[in-house]
ROKEMI-98727 format. One record per residue: residue in one letter; residue number from 0; x, y, z of N, C-alpha, C in turn. Coordinates in nm, 2 decimals. Layout:
  aa    i     n_x     n_y     n_z    ca_x    ca_y    ca_z     c_x     c_y     c_z
   a  NUM       X       Y       Z       X       Y       Z       X       Y       Z
...
This chain:
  aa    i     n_x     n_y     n_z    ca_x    ca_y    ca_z     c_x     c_y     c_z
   x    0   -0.14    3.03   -0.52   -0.15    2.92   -0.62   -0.23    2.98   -0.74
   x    1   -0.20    2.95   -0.86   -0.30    3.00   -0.95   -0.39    2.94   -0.98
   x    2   -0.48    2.96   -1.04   -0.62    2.92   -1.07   -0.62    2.89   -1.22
   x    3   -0.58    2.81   -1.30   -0.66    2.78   -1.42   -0.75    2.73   -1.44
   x    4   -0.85    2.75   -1.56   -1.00    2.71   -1.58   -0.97    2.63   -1.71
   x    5   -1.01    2.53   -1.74   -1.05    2.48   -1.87   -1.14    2.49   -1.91
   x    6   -1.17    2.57   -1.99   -1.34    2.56   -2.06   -1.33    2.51   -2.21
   x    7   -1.47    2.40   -2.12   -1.51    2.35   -2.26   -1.60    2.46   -2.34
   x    8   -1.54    2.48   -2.47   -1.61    2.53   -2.55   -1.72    2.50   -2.65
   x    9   -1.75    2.38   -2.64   -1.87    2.27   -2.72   -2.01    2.25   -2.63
   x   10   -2.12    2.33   -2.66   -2.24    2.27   -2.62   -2.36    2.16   -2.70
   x   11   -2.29    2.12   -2.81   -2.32    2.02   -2.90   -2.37    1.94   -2.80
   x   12   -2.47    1.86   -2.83   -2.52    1.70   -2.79   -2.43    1.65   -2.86
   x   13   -2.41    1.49   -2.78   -2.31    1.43   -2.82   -2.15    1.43   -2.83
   x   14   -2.14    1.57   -2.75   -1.98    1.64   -2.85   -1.91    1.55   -2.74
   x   15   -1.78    1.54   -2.85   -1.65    1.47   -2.82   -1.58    1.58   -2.70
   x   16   -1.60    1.68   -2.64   -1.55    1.78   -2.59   -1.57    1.74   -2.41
   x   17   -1.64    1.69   -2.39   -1.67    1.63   -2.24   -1.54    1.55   -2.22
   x   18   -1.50    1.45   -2.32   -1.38    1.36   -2.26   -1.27    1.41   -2.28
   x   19   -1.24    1.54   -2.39   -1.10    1.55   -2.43   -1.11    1.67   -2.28
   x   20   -1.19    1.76   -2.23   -1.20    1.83   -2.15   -1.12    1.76   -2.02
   x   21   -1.22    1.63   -2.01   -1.19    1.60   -1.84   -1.05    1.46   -1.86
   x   22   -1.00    1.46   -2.02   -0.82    1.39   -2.00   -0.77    1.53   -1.95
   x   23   -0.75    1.64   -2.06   -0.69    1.76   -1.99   -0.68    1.80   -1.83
   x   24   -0.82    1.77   -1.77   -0.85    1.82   -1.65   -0.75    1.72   -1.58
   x   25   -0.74    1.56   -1.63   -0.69    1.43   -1.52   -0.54    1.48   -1.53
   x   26   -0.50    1.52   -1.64   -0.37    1.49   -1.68   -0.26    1.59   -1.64
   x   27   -0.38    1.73   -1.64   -0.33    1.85   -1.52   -0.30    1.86   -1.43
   x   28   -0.40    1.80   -1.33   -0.44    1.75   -1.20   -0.33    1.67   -1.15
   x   29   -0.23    1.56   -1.23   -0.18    1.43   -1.16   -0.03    1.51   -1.19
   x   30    0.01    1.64   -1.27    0.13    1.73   -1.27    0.18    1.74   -1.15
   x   31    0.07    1.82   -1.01    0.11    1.81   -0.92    0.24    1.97   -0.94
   x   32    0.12    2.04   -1.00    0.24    2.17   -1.04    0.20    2.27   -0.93
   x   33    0.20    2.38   -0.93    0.18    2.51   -0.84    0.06    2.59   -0.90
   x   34   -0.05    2.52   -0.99   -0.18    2.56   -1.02   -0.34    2.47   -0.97
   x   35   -0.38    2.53   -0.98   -0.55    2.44   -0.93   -0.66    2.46   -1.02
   x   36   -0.68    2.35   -1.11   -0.72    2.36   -1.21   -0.93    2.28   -1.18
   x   37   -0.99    2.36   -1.28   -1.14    2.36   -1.27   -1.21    2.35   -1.42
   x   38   -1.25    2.26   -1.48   -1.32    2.25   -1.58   -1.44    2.36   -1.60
   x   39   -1.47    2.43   -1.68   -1.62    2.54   -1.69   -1.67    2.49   -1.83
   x   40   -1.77    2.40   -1.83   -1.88    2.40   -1.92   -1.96    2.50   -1.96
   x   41   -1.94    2.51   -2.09   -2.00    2.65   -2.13   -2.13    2.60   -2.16
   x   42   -2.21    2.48   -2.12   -2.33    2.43   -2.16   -2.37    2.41   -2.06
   x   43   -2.34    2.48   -1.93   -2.38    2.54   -1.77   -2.45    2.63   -1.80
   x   44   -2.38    2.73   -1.88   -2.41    2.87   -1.87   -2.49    2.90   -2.04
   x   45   -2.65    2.96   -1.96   -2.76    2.96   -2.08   -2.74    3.14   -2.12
   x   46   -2.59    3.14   -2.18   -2.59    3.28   -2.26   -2.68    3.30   -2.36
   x   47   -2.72    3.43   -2.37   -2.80    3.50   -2.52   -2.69    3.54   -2.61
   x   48   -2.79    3.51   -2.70   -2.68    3.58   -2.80   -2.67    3.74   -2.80
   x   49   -2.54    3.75   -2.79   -2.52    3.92   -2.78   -2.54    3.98   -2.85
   x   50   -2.64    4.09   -2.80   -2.66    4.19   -2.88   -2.87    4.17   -2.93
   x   51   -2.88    4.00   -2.91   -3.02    4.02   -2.95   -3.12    4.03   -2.85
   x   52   -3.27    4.08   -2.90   -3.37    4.13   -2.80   -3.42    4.00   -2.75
   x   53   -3.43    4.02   -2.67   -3.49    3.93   -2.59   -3.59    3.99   -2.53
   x   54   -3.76    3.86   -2.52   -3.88    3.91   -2.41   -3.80    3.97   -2.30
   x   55   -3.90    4.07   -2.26   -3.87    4.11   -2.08   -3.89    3.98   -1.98
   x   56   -3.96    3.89   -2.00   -3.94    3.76   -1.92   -3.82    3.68   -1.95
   x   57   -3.73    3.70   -2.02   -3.62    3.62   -2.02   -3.50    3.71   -2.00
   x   58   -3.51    3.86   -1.96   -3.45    3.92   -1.95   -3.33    3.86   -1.82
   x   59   -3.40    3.90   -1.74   -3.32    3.85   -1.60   -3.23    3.74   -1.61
   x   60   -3.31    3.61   -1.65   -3.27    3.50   -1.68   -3.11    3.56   -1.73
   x   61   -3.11    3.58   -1.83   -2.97    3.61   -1.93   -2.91    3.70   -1.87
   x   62   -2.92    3.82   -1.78   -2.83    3.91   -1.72   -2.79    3.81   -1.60
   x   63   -2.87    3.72   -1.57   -2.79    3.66   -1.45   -2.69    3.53   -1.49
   x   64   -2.68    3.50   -1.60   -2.65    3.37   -1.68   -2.48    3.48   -1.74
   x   65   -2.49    3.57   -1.77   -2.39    3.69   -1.80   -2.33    3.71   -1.70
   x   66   -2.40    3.72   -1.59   -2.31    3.76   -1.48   -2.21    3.66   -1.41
   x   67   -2.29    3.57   -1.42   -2.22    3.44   -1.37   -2.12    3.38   -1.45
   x   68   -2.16    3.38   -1.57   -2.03    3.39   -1.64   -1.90    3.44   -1.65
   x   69   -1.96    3.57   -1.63   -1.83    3.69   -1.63   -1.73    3.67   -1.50
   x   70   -1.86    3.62   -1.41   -1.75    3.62   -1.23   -1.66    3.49   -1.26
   x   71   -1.71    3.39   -1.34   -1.67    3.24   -1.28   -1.50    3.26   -1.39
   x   72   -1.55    3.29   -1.51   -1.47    3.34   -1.57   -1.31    3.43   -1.53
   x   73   -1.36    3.56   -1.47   -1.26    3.67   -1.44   -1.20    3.58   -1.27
   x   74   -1.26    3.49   -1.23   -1.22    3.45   -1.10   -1.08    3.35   -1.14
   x   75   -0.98    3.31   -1.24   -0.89    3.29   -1.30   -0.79    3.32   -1.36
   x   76   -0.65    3.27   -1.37   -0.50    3.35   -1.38   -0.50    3.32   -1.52
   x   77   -0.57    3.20   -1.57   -0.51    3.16   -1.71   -0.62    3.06   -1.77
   x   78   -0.63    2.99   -1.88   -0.70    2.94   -1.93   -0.66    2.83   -2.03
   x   79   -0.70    2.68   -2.06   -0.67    2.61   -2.12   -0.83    2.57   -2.20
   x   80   -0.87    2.65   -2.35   -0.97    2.63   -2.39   -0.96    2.50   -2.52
   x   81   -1.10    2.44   -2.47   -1.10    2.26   -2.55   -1.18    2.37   -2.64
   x   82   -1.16    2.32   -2.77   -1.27    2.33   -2.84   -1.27    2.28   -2.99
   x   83   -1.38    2.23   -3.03   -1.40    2.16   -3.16   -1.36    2.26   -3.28
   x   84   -1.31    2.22   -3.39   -1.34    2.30   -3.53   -1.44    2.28   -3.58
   x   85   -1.52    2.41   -3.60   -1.64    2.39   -3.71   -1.59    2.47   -3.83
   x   86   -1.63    2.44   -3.95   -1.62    2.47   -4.07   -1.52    2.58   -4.07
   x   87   -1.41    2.53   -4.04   -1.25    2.60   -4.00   -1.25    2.75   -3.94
   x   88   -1.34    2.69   -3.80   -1.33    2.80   -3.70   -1.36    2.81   -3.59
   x   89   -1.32    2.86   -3.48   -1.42    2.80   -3.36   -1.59    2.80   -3.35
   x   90   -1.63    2.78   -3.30   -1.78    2.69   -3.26   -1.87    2.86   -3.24
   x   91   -1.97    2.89   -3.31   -2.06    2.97   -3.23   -2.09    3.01   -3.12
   x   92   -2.09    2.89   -3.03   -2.14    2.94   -2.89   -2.01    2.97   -2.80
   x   93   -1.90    2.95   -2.83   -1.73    2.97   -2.76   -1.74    3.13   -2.85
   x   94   -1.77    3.12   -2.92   -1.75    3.27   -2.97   -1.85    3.38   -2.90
   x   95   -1.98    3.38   -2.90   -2.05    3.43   -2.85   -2.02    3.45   -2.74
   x   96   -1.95    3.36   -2.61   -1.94    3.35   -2.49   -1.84    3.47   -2.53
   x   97   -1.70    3.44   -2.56   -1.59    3.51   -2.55   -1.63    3.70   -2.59
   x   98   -1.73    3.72   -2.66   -1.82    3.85   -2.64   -1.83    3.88   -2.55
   x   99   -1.91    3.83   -2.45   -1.94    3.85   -2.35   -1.81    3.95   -2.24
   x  100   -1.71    3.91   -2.26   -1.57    3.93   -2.18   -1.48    4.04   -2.28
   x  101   -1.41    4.14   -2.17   -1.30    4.14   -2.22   -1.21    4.25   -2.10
   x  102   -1.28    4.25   -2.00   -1.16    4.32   -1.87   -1.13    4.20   -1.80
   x  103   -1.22    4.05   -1.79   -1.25    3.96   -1.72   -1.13    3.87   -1.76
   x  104   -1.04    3.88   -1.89   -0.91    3.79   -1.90   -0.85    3.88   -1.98
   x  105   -0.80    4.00   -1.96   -0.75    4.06   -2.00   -0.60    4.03   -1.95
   x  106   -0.50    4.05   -1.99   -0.37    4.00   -1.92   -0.38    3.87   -1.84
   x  107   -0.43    3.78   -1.94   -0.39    3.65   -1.86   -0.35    3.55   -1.97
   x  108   -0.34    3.44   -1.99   -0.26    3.36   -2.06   -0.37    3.24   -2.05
   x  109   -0.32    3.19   -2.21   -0.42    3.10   -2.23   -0.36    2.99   -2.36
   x  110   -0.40    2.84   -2.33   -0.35    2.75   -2.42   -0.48    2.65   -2.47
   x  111   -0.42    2.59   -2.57   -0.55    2.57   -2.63   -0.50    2.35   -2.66
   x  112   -0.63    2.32   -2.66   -0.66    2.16   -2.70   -0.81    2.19   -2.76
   x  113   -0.78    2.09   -2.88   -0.84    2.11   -3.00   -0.86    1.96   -3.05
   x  114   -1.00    1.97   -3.10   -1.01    1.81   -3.16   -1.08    1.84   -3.31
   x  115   -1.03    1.71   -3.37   -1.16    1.77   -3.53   -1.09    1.72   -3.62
   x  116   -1.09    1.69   -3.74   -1.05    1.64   -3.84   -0.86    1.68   -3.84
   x  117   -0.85    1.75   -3.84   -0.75    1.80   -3.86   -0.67    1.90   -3.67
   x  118   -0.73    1.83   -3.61   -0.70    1.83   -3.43   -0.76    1.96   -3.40
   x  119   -0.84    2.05   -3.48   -0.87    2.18   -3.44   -0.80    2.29   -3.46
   x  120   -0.70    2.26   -3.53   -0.55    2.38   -3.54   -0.60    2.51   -3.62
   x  121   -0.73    2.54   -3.67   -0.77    2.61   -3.77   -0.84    2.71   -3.66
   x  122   -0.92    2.62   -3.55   -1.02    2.69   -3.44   -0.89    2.74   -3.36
   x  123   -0.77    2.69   -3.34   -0.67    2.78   -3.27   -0.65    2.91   -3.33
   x  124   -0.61    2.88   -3.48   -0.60    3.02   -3.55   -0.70    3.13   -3.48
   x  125   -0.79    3.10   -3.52   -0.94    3.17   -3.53   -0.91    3.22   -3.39
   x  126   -0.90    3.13   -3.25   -0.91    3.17   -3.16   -0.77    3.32   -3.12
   x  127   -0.63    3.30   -3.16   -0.53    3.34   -3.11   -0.58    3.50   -3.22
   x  128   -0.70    3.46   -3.31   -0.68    3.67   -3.36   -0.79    3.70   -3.25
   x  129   -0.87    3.62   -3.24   -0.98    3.69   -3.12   -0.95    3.74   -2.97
   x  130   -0.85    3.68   -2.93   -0.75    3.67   -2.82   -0.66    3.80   -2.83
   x  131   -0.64    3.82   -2.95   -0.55    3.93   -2.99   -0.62    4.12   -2.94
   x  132   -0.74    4.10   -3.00   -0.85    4.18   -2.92   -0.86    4.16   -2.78
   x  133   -0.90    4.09   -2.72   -0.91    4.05   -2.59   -0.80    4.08   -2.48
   x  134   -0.71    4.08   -2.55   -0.58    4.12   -2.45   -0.52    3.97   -2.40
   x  135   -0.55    3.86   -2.48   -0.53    3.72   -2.35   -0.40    3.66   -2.44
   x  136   -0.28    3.62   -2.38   -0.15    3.60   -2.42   -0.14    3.45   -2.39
   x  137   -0.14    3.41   -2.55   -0.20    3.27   -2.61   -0.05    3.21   -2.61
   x  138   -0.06    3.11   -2.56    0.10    3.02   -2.61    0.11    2.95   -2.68
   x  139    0.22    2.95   -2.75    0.25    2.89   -2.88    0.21    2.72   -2.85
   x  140    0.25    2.62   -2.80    0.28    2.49   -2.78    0.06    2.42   -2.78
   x  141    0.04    2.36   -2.87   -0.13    2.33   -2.84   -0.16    2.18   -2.84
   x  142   -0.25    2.12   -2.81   -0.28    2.03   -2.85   -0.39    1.99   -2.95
   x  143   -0.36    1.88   -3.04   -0.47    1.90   -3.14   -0.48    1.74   -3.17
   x  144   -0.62    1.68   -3.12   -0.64    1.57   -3.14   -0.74    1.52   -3.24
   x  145   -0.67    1.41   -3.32   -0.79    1.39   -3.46   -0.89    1.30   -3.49
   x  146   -0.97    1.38   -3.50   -1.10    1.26   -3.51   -1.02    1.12   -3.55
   x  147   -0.98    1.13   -3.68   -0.94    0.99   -3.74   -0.89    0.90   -3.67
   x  148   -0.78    0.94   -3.54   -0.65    0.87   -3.48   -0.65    0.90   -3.34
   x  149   -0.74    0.97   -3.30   -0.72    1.01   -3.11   -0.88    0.92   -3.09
   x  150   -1.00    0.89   -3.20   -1.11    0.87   -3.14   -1.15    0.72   -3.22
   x  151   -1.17    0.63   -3.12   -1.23    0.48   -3.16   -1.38    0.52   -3.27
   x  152   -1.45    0.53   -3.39   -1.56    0.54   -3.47   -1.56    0.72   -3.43
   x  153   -1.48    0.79   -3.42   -1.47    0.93   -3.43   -1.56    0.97   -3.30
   x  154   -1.57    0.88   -3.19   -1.65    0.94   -3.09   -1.59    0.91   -2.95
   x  155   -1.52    0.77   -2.96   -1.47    0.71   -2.77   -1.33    0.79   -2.83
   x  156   -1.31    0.87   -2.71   -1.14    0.88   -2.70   -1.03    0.81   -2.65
   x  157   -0.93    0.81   -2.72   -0.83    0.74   -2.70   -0.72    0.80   -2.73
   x  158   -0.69    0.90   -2.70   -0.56    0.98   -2.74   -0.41    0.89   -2.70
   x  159   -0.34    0.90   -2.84   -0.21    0.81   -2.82   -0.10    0.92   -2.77
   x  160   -0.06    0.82   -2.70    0.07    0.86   -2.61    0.17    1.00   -2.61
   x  161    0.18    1.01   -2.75    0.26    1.11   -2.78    0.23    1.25   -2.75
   x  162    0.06    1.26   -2.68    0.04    1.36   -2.67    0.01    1.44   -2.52
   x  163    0.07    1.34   -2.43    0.16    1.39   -2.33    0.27    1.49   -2.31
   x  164    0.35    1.47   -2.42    0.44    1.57   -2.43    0.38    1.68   -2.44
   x  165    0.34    1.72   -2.52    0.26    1.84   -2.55    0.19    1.90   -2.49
   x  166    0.07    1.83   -2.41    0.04    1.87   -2.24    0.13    1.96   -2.15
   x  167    0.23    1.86   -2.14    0.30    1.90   -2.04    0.39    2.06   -2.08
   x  168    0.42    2.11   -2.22    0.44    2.16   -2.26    0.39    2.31   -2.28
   x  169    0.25    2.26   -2.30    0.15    2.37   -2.31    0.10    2.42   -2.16
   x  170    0.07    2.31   -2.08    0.10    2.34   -1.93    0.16    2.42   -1.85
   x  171    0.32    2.40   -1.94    0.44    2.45   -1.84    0.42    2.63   -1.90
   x  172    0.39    2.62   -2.03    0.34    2.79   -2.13    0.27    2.81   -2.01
   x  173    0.13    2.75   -1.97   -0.02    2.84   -1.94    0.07    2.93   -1.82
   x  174    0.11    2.84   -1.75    0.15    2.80   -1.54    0.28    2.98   -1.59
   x  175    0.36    2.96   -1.70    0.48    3.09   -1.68    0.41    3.21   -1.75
   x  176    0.31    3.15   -1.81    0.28    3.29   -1.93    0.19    3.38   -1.74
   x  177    0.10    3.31   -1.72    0.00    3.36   -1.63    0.04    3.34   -1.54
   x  178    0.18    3.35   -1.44    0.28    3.38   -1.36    0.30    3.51   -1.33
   x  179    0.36    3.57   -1.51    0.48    3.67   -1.52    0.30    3.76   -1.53
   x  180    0.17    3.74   -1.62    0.12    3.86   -1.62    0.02    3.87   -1.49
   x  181    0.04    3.80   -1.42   -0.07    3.81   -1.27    0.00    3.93   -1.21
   x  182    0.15    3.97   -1.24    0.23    4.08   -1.18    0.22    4.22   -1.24
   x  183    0.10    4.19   -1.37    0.08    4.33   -1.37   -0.04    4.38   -1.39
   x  184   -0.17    4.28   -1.31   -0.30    4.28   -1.32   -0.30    4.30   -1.18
């Protein structure tokens, strides 16, 4: 059975990324497909920023916060990343994370759900060139929900109906993309 992860990519207080995370997670889960799907909060995991010095007392701390990342991460066939648009791009801390990696989802497959003024389609961009480095084989079909129209005062979600299809669609991408390359990892 494969293993997909959904990671939320938003450690914002307050962020809209908790509920669009865990409809993805309900909406996967009640498929009833031939994968086993796991939400990963990247606001679990207290990354440093790569590359900066850090005291010798917090050293540990962050190689073990890296490492656990990297296992929980590479322990996955494919990936379905939530994440907000910031100022038409993905989020800092999704970025920073995804540094961290790059033998750990190498040939695997990954789809994307996106919220934000404009459903996050800009943080997709952003994400499918960084992916392009990474080696991770993004599928075309995404979801993208908008502040204006998926969220009651831009905060309770309420995603309208029509965006089932697209689930199911981007789903059916993650489940064949990360099928066909688990056969050559």
């Amino acid at each position: 059975m494969l293993k997909i992860g959904i990671i939320l990519g938003s450690v914002r207080q307050g962020r809209n990324g908790e509920a669009v995370a865990n409809w993805t997670y309900d909406f996967a889960t009640k498929r009833n497909d031939e994968a086993e799907y796991e939400i990963v909060d990247l606001a679990d995991y207290k990354l440093p920023f790569l590359g900066a010095a850090l005291p010798e007392a917090q050293q540990a701390e962050a190689e073990a916060a890296i490492k656990a990342w990297s296992e929980k991460i590479a322990s996955f066939d494919g990936y379905v990343f939530v994440t907000p648009e910031y100022n038409h791009a993905v989020g800092g801390a999704l970025k920073n994370a995804l540094d961290f990696l790059k033998p750990e989802v190498a040939n695997k497959a990954a789809g994307f759900v996106g919220y934000g003024s404009l459903g996050g389609t800009r943080a997709h961009e952003n994400l499918r060139l960084i992916f392009g480095e990474l080696q991770i084989a993004d599928v075309r079909t995404a979801l993208t929900f908008s502040l204006m129209t998926d969220f009651v005062n831009m905060s309770e979600f309420r995603p309208a109906d029509f965006h089932q299809a697209n689930a199911n669609d981007m789903l059916d991408q993650v489940i064949a993309w990360s099928t066909a390359l688990k056969t050559i990892r």
